[in-house]
C-alpha positions in Angstrom: 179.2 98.2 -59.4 177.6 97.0 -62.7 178.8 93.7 -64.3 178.9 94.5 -67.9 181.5 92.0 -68.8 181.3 88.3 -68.2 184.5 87.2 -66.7 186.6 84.1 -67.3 185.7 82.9 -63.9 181.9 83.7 -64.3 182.1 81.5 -67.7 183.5 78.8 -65.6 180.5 78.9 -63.1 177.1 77.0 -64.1 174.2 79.8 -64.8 172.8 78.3 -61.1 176.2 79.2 -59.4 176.3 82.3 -61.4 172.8 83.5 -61.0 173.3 83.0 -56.5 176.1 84.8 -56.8 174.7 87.6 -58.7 172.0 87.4 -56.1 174.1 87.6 -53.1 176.2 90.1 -54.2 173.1 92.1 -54.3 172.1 90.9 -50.8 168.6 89.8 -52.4 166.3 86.7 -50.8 165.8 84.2 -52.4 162.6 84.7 -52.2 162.4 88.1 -53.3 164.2 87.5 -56.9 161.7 84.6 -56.9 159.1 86.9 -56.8 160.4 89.4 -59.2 160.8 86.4 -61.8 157.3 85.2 -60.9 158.7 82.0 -60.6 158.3 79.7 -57.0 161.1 79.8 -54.2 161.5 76.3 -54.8 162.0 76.6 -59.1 164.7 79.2 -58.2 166.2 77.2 -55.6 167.2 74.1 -58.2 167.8 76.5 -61.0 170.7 77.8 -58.7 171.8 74.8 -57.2 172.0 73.3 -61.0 168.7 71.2 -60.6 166.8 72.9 -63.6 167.9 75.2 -66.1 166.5 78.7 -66.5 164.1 79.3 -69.7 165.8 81.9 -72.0 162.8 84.2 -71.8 163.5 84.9 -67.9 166.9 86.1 -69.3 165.8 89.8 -69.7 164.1 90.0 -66.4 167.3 88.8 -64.9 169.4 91.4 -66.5 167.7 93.9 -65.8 167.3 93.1 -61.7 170.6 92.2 -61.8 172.2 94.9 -64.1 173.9 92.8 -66.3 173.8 92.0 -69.7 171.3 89.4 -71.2 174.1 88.1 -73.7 176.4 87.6 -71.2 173.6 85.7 -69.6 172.2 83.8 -72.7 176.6 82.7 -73.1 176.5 81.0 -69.2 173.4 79.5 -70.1 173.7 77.9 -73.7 177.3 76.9 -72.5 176.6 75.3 -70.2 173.5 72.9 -72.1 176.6 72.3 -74.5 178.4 71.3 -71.9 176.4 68.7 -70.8 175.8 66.9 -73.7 179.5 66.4 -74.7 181.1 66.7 -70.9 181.7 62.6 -71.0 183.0 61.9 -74.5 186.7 61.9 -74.3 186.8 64.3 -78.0 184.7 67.6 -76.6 187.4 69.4 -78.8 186.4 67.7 -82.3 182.9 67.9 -81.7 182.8 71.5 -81.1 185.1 71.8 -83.8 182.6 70.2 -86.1 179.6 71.9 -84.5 181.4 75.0 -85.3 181.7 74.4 -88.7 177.9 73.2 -89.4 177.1 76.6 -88.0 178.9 78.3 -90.4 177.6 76.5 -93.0 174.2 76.5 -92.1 174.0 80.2 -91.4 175.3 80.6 -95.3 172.4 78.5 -96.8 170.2 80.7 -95.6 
């Protein structure tokens, strides 16, 4: 079955959670999507278990072994970087409010 759509529940996951599953679903090694990312056992390990984050070029190469889109992908992934830098301040809300805004206004300068 392909996953075409990102789900609420896969948004929720980390890209590391989200990635294993996608890799047990297929019933893939670990070792073997290593391979196909021509990336060590070990680097894929910690990107799954939330150790390291992926790079955004490997983000094709993982869409297209896992038959999923790369946007829905590149959304898990930049989430959750903009995650982590506002997780522990008690207005997440406000600042990606703001952050939503300066994108807007950026992208019209140009």
């Amino acid at each position: 079955m392909s996953r075409q759509k990102t789900s609420v529940m896969s948004v929720q996951k980390t890209f590391g959670e989200h990635l294993k599953s996608l890799r047990e679903d297929q019933g893939s090694p670990l070792r073997k999507i290593a391979a196909e990312l021509d990336i060590d056992q070990s680097t894929l390990s910690k990107i799954e278990r939330g150790e390291r984050l992926a790079n955004c070029s490997q983000l094709p190469k993982i869409a297209e072994i896992f038959n999923v889109t790369e946007k829905s992908l590149k959304l898990i992934l930049l989430s959750d970087q903009v995650a982590s830098q506002i997780m522990e301040e008690s207005n997440t809300h406000e600042i990606l409010k703001v952050a939503e805004e300066k994108i807007k206004y950026h992208r019209a300068q140009k």
